[in-house]
C-alpha positions as CSV (number, residue, x, y, z in Angstrom):
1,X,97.7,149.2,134.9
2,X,94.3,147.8,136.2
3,X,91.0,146.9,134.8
4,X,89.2,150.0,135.3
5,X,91.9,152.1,133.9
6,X,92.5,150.6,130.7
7,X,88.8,151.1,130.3
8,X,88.9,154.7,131.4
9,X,92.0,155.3,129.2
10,X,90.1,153.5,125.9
11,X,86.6,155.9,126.7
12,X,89.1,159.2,126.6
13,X,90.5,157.7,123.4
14,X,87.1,157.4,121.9
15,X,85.0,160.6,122.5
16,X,88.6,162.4,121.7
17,X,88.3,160.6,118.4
18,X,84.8,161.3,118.0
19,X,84.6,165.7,119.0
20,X,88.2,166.1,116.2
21,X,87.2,167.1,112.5
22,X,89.6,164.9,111.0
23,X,88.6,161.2,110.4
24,X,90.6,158.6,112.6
25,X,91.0,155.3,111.3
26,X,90.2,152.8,114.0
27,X,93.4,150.2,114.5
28,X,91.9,146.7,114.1
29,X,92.5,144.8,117.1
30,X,94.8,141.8,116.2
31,X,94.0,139.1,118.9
32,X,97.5,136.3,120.2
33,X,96.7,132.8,118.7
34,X,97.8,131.1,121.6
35,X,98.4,131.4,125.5
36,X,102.0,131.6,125.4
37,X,101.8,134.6,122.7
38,X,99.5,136.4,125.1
39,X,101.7,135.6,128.2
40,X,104.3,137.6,126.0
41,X,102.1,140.4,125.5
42,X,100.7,140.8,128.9
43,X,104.2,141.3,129.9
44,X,104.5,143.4,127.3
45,X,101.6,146.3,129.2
46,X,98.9,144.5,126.8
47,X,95.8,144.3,129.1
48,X,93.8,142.4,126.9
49,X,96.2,139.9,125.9
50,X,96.8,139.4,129.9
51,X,92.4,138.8,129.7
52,X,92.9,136.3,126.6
53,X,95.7,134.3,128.1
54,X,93.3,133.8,131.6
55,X,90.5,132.4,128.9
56,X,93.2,130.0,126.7
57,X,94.6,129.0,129.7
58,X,93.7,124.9,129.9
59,X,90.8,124.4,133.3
60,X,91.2,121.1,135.5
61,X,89.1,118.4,134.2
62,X,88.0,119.8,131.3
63,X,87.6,117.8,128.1
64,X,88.8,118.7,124.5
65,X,84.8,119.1,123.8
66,X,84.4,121.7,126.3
67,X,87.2,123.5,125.5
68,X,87.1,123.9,121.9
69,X,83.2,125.2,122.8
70,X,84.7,127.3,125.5
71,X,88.0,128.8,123.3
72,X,85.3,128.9,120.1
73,X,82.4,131.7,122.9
74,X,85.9,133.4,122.9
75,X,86.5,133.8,119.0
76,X,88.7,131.1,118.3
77,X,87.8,130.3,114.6
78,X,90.2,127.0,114.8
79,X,88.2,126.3,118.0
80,X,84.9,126.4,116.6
81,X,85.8,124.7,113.5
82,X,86.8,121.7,116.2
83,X,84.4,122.0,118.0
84,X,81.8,121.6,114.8
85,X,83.7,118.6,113.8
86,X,83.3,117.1,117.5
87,X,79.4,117.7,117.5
88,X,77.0,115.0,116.9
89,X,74.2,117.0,115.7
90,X,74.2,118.4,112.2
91,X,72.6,121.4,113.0
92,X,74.7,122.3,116.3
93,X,77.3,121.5,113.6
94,X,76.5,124.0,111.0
95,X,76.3,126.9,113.6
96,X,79.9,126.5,114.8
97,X,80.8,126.3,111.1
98,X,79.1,129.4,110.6
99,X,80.8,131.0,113.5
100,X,84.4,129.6,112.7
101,X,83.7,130.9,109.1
102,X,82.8,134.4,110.1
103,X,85.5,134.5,112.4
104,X,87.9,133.6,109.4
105,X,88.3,129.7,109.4
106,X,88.4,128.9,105.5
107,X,87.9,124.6,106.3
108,X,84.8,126.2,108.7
109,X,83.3,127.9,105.3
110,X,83.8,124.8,103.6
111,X,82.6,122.6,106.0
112,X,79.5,125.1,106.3
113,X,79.0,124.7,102.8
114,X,79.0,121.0,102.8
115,X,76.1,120.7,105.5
116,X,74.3,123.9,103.6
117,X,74.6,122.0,100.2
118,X,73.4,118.5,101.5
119,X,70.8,120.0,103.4
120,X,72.1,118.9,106.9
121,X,71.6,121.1,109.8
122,X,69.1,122.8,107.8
123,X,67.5,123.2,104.1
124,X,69.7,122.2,101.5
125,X,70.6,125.6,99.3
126,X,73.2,125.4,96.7
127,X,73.3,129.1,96.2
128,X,74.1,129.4,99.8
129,X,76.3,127.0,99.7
130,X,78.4,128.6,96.7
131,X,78.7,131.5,98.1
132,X,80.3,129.8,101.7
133,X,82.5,128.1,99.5
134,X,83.6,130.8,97.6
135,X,84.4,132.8,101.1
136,X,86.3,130.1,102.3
137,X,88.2,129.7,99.1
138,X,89.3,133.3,99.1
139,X,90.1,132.5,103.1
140,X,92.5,130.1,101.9
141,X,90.8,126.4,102.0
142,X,91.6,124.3,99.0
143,X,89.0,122.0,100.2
144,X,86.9,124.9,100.1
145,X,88.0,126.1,96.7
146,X,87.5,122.1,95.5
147,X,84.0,122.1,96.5
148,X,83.0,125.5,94.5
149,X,84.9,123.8,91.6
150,X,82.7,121.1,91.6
151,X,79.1,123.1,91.7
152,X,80.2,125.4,89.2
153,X,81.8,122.6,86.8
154,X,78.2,121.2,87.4
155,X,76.0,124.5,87.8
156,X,74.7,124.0,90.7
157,X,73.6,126.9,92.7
158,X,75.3,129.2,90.4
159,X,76.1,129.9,86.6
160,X,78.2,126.9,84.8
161,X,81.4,127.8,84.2
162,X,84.2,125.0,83.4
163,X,86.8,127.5,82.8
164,X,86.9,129.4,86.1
165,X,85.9,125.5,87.9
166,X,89.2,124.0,86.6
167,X,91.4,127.5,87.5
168,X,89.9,127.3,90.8
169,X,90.7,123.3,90.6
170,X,94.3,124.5,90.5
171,X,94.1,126.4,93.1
172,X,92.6,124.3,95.7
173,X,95.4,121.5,94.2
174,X,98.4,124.8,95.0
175,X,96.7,125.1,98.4
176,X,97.6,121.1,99.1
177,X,94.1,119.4,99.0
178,X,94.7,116.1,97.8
179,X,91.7,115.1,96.5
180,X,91.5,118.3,94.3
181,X,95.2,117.2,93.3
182,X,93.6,113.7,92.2
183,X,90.7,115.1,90.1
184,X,92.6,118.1,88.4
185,X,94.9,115.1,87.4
186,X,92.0,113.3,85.8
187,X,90.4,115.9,84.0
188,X,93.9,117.2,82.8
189,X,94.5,113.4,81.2
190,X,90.8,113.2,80.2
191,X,90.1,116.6,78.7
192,X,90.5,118.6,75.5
193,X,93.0,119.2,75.0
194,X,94.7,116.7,77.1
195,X,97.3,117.9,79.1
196,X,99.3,114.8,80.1
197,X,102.2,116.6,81.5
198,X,100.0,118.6,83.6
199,X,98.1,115.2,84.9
200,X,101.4,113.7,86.2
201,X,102.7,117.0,88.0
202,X,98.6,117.3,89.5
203,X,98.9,113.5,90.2
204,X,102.5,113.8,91.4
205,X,100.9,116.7,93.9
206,X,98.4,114.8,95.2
207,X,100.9,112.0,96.2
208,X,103.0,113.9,97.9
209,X,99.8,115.0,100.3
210,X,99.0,111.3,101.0
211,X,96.4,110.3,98.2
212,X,97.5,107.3,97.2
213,X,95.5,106.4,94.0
214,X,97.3,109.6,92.7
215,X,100.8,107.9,93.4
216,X,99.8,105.2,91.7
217,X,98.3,107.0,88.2
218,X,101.6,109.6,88.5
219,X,103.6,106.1,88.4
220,X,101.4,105.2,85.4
221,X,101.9,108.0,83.8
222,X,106.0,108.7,84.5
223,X,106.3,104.6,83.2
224,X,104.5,105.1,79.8
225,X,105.7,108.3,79.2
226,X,108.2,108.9,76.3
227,X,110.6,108.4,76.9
228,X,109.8,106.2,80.0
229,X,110.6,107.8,83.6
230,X,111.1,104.4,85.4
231,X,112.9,106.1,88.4
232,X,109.9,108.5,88.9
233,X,107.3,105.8,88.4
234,X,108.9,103.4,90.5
235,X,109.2,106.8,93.3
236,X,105.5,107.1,93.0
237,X,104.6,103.2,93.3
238,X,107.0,103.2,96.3
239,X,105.1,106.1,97.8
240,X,101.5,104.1,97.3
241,X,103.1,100.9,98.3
242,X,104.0,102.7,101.6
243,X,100.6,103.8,102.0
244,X,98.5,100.1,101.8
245,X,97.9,101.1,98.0
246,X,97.6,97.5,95.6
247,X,98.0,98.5,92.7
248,X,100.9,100.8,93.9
249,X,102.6,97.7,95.8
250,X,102.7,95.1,92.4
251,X,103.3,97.9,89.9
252,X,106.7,98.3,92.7
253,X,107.4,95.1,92.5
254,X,106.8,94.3,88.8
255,X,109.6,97.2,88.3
256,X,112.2,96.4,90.8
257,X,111.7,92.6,89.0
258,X,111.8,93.8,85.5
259,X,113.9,97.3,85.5
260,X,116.7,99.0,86.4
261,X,115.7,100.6,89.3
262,X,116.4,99.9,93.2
263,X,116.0,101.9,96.0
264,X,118.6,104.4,97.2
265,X,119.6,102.9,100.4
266,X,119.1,99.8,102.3
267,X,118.2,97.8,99.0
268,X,118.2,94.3,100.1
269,X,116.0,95.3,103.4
270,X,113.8,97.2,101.1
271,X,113.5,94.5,98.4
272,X,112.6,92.3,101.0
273,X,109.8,94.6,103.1
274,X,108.3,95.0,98.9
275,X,108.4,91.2,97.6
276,X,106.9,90.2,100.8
277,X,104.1,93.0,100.4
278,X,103.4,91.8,97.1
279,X,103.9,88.2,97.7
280,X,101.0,88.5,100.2
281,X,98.9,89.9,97.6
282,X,99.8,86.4,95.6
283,X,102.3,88.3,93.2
284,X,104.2,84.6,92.4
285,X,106.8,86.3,90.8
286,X,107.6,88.3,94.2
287,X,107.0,85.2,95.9
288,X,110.2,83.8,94.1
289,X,112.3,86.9,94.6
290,X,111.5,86.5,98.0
291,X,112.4,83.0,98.2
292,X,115.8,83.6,96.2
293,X,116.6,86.4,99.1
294,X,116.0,83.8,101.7
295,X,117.7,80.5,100.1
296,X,121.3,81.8,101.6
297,X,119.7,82.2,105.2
298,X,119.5,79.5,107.9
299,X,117.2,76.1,108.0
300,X,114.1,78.0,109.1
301,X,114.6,80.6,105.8
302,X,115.3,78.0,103.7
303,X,112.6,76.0,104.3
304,X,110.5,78.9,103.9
305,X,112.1,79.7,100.5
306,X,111.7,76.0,99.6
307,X,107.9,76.5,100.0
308,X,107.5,79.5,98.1
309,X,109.4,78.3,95.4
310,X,107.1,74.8,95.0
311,X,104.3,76.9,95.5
312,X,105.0,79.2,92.5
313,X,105.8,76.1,90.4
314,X,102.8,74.3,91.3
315,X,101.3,77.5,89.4
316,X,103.4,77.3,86.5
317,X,106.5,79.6,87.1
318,X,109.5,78.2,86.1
319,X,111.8,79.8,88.2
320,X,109.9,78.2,91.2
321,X,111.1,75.4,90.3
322,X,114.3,76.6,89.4
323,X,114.2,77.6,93.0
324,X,112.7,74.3,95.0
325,X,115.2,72.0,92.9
326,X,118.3,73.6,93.6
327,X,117.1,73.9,97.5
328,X,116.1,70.4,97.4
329,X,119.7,69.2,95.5
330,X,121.7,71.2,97.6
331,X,120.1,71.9,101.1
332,X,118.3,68.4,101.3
333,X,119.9,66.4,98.7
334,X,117.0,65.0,97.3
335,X,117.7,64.5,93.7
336,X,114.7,63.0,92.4
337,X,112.7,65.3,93.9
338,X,115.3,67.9,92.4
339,X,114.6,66.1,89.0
340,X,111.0,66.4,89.4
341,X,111.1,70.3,89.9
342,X,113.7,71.2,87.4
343,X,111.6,69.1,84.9
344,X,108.4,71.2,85.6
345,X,110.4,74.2,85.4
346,X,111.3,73.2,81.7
347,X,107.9,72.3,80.7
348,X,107.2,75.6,82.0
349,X,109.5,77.1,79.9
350,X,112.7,77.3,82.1
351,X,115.5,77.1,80.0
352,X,117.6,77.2,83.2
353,X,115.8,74.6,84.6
354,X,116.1,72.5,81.3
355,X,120.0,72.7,82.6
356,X,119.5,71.6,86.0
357,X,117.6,68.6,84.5
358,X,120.3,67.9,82.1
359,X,123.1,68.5,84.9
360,X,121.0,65.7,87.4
361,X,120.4,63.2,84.8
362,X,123.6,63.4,83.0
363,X,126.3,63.0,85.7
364,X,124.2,59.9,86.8
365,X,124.8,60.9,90.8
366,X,125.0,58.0,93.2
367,X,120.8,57.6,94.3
368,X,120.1,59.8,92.0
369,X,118.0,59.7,88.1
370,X,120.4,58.7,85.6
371,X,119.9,58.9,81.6
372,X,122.9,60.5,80.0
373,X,121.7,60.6,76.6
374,X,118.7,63.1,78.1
375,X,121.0,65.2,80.2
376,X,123.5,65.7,77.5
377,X,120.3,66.7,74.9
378,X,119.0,69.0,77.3
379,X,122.4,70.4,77.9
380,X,123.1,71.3,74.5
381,X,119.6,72.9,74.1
382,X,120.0,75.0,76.7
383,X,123.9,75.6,75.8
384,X,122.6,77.2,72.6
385,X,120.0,78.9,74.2
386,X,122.5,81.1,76.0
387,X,122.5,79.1,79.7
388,X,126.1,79.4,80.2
389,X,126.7,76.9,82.7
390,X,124.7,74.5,80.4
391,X,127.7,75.5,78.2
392,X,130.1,74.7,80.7
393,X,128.6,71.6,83.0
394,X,128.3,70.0,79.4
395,X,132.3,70.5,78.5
396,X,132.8,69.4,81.9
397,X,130.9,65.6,81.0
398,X,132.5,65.8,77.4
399,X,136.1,65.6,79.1
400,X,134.9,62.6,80.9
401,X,134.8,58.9,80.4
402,X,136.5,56.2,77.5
403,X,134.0,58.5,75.7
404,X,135.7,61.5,76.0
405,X,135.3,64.5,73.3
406,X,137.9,67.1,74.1
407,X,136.9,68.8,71.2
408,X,133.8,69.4,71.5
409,X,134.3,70.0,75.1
410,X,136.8,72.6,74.0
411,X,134.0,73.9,71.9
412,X,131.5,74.6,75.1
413,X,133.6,75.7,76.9
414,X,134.1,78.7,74.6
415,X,130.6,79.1,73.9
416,X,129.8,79.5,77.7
417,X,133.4,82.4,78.0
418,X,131.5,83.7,75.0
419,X,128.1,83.8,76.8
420,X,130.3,85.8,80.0
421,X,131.3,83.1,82.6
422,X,134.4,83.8,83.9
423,X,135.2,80.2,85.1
424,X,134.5,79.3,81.7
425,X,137.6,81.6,80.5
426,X,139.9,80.4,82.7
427,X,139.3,77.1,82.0
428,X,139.4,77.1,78.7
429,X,143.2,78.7,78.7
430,X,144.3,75.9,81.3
431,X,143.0,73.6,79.0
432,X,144.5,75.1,75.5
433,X,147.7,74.3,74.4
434,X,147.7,77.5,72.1
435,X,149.4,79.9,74.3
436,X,148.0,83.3,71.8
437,X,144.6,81.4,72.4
438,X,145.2,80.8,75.9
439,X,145.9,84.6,76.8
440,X,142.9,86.0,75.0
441,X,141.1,83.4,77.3
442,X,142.6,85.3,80.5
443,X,142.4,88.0,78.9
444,X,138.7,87.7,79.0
445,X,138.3,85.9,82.6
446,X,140.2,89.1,84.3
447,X,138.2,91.3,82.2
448,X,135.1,89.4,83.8
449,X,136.3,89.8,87.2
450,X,138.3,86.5,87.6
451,X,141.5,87.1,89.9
452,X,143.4,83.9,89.2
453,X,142.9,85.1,85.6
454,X,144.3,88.2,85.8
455,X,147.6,86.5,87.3
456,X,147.7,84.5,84.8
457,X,147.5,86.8,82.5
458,X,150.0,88.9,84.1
459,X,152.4,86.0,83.9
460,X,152.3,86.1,80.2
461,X,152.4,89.6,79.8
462,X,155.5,90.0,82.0
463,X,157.5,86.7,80.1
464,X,156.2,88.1,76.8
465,X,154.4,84.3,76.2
466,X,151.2,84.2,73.7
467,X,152.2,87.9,72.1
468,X,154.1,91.1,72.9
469,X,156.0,91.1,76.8
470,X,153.8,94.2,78.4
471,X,155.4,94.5,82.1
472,X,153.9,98.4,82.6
473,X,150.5,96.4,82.0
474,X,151.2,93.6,83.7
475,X,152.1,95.6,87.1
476,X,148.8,97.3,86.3
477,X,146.9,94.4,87.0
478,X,148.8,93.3,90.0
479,X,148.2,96.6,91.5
480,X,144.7,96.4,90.7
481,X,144.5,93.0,91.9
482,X,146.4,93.1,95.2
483,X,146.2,96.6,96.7
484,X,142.4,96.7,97.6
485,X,143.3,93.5,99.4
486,X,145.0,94.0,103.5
487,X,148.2,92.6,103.0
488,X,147.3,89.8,106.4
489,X,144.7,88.4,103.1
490,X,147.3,88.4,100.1
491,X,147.6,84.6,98.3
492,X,150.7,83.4,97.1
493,X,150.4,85.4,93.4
494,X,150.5,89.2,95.6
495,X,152.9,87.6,97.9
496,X,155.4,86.8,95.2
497,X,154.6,89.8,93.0
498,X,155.9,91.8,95.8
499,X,158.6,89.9,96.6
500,X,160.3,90.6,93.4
501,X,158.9,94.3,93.3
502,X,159.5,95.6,96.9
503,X,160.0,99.0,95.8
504,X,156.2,99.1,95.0
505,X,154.2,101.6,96.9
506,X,151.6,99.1,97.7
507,X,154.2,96.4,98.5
508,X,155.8,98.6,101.1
């Protein structure tokens, strides 16, 4: 079908329609939103879809200027809305707003309104602008639906009204602009009555569109909740962390330091992208957590930790120094500078650095500080301050010397099983003679994880020593013990178990 045709055919349709007595309803004509759709339709015997494809169609050398201009003369309402955006001149501006609003563009009402309101691109009219708003609000533009909010929470250019500003609040928020998210979450926190439930979901909203003050006060709010929502807070910190927020980025930090919270996967990579965010922005504590991440690494990473760790001790946080000293005992055997650290670390309140101290100073190391009677006092301190391996390090110089005090070695070495070192346990049933006392001590150490523990344990549970024989138990353990483990890596204790129990599943 050609040109002249089609128009033929449409003039027969209309004076047809116009001599009958009965009233035709006149189809409106729905126009393809892109070339390929009117490609399709051409195809399909649709003239002027086969007309509207020529005029989307992209021209050689054109530039996204012209053609937004050129698709917006053709009705494009996205295109003039574009093509407003691109234009340098506030009044050029405000007519292809106009024009992208009439032809349906609910951003180009809004954006209309904006100039009309601020009196760009011609005298400022709040009424006017209302009422563009308002269209453009109805066309489906939460930014548009924002901006009436705001002039009728104010009255400007039309009657006050805050009950129909914060419904419409909502529903520029429910149409996914962020901002309106943002402030519908403040005036729910702020208002009467206050809605702090409300606020968080608003805020919550508002995140999830990319503002990133909102992730932080949904964080806020989720943290001092009650009962606290530290998985949701530290979600929303995360989520402004990500996007260059602050606050969002130490409030992250602070948590993953201070709660029990950790990111679902890739947590160590993830801990160390956050501490050195917040490090950066001279969060010590971060600094440190950083620095204790990189003290296992090679020379470069351990230098690096060393550093961070002095310089968080030069500002007063113990476990800097914590940090620094044990890098500078054991990675560049210093020990008076290692002395030096661990002592400002326990000024600084430390109580595992009041340990180290004691540790250097009592076992009098060759080139290293010496003064016993210190070390052993600052041992015990921090023994009964609940530092187990004050506890134990102390035992271990009680044993020692023409000075020896197994006793009271005994003694802290039980106090450091009690505070939940395993070693500690173990020890401490080598060491008893009492064989009751002894197998509540591996008792304990296998209960904490320690394997040679558990065999010993499961030596006196098969032979009955220390209290009642228990071999269903005692096979238990080994199982436990042995079968996670490829038989290539078993010790001597799996080796023999199975040995003497070959018709063991596992031991097959």
């Amino acid at each position: 079908m050609n040109a002249r045709t089609f128009i033929a055919l449409v003039l027969a349709f209309t004076f047809s329609s116009a001599c009958s007595s009965a009233p035709i309803a006149t189809p409106v004509a729905v126009l393809c939103g892109d070339e390929a759709a009117c490609r399709d339709a051409c195809t399909a015997g649709d003239a002027a879809a086969c007309a509207r494809a020529d005029v989307l169609a992209p021209r050689a050398d054109e530039s996204p200027e012209s053609r937004a201009l050129r698709l917006c003369d053709a009705g494009t309402a996205a295109s003039c809305y574009e093509a407003g955006i691109a234009s340098g001149d506030a009044r050029r501006a405000l007519e292809l707003f106009d024009k992208a609003c009439t032809a349906g563009s609910g951003d180009g009402c809004a954006a209309a309104g904006e100039l009309q309101r601020d009196g760009k691109g011609r005298a400022a009219d709040p009424t006017a602008a209302a009422k563009l708003f308002d269209k453009g609000c109805d066309a489906g533009s939460g930014k548009a639906c924002a901006a009436l909010a705001t002039q009728i929470e104010l009255g400007q250019g039309v009657a006050r009204d805050p009950a129909r500003a914060l419904t419409l609040r909502r529903d520029a928020c429910a149409k996914r602009d962020p901002d309106a998210c943002f402030t519908l979450g403040q005036q729910l926190e702020s208002g009467t009555p206050v809605d702090l439930v409300g606020a968080g979901t608003a805020y919550s909203s508002g995140c999830g569109l990319g503002h990133i003050t909102a992730c932080y006060r949904a964080g806020q709010l989720a943290e001092n909740a009650t009962p606290a929502n530290t998985a949701q807070a530290f979600e929303r910190y995360v989520a402004g962390w990500n996007g260059g927020d602050r606050d969002s980025t130490l409030a992250a930090s602070r948590l993953r330091l201070n709660a029990n919270v950790a990111f679902a996967k890739d947590a160590a990579s993830w801990d160390a992208k956050l501490f050195d965010a917040a490090c950066a922005l001279d969060d010590q504590m971060a600094c440190v957590a950083r620095g204790w991440q990189l003290r296992m690494g090679n020379a470069t990473e351990q230098a690096r930790a060393a550093s961070l760790g002095e310089t968080a001790c030069l500002r007063g946080i113990a476990t800097g120094c914590n940090l620094a000293g044990l890098l500078a005992f054991g990675v560049a055997g210093d020990l008076t500078k290692a002395e030096g650290l661990y002592q400002k670390g326990c000024a600084a309140g430390g109580k595992e650095s009041c340990a180290n101290q004691g540790l250097v100073l009592a076992q009098c190391v060759k080139k290293g500080p010496c003064d016993v009677a210190r070390g052993k006092g600052l041992l015990l301190t921090a023994c009964t301050d609940r530092i187990d391996f004050a506890c134990r390090g102390l035992a271990a110089i009680l044993r020692k010397g023409k000075s020896a005090d197994r006793a009271a070695a005994a003694a802290m070495l039980d106090r450091s099983c009690e505070l939940g070192s395993a070693e500690s346990c173990y020890e401490a049933g080598v060491d008893t003679k009492a064989r009751p006392a002894a197998r509540t001590y591996f008792e304990r150490a296998c209960t904490l994880g320690d394997q040679p523990g558990c065999f010993k344990l499961v030596t006196m549970l098969n032979a009955g020593e220390g209290g009642a024989a228990d071999p269903a138990r005692a096979e238990t353990l080994m199982t436990q013990q042995c079968q996670p483990t490829p038989k290539a890596q078993w010790g001597d204790a799996c080796n023999a178990w199975c040995t003497k129990h070959s018709d063991l599943a596992f031991c097959r």
